[in-house]
N, C-alpha and C positions, 0 to 999 in steps of 0.2 A: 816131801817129808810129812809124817805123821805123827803124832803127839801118842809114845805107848802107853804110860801110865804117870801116876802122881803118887810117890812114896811120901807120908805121911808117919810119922814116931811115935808114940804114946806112953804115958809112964800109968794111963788106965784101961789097958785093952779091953775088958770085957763094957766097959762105958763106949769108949769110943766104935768098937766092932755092931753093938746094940744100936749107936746113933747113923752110923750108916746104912747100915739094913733094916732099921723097923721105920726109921723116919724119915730118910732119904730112899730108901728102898733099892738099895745095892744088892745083890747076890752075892753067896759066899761062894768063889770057883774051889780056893784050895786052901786049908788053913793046917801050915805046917810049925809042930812042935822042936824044942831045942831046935833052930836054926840057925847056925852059926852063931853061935855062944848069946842070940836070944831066942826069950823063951815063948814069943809066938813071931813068923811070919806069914801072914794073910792076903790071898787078894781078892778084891773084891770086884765087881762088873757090875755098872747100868750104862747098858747100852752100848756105845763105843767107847766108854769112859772106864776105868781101872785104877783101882789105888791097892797100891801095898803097904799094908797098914804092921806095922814091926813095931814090937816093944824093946825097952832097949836092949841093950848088952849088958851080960854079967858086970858086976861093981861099976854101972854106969850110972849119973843121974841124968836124965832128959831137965832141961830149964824150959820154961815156959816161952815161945815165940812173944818178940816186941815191935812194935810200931818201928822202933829207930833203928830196926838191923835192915841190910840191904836183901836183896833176894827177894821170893815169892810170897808176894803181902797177904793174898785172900785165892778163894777159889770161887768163882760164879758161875750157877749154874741158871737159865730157864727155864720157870714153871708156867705151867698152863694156865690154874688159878694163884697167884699170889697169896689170898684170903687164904684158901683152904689148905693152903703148906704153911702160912703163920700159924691158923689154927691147930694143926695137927702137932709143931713144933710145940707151943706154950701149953702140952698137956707132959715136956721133959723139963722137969727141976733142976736138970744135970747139963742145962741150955744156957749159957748170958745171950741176952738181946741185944743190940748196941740200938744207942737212940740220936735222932739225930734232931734237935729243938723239939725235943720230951715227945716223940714221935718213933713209935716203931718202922712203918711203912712210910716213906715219902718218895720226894718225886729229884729225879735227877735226868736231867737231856730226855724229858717226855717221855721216860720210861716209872714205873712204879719198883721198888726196890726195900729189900732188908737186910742184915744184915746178923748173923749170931755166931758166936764161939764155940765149935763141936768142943766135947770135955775134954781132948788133949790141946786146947787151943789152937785151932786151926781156924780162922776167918774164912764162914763162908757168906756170902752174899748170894741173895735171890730175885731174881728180876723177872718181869712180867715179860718181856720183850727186848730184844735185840735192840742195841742204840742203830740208828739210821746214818 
């Protein structure tokens, strides 16, 4: 079994579409207009990875994802440099950091890690290394 993509909602497509391609560096494969009654369907590729990033549906409001629902908490990906994906990340206003004892980057199971809110609220986390 293979994992095809990660559908992803947004009630700010042009924020959300910008934060995975200019700052995570996704590729845009195909980004289709009116798509079943919404008004963008997008997918996007790095690598073996794919998300279909959808706004919503006509007379719909998307709510903001919460800690206390069940389902898919966060997405993590790893980066080569940790530093240099913080850095390149806190040059977007349109970013929340999460901090963990007033600490952006810290240490979990010998790995260095962080943690931010793409602008449709999506939790992703970044790790220097695969836990062992």
């Amino acid at each position: 079994m293979k994992l095809h993509h990660i559908c992803i909602q947004t009630n700010c497509y042009e924020d959300s579409k910008e934060f995975y391609i200019e700052y995570l560096g996704f590729h845009l494969i195909n980004e289709t207009k009116d798509f079943h009654e919404r008004e963008y369907n997008t997918w996007l590729e790095l690598g073996d990875i794919k998300i279909e990033l959808q706004t919503n549906k006509k007379n719909q409001t998307l709510v903001k994802p919460s800690k206390d629902e069940t389902g898919v908490w966060h997405i993590c990906f790893i980066v080569k440099n940790i530093d240099e994906t913080l850095q390149k990340l806190e040059n977007n206003n349109k970013i929340i950091f999460v901090r963990k004892d007033n600490k952006i980057i810290y240490e979990v199971l010998g790995t260095s890690l962080f943690k931010v809110y793409a602008p449709e609220g999506t939790l992703i986390e970044f790790r220097d290394k695969e836990i062992d």
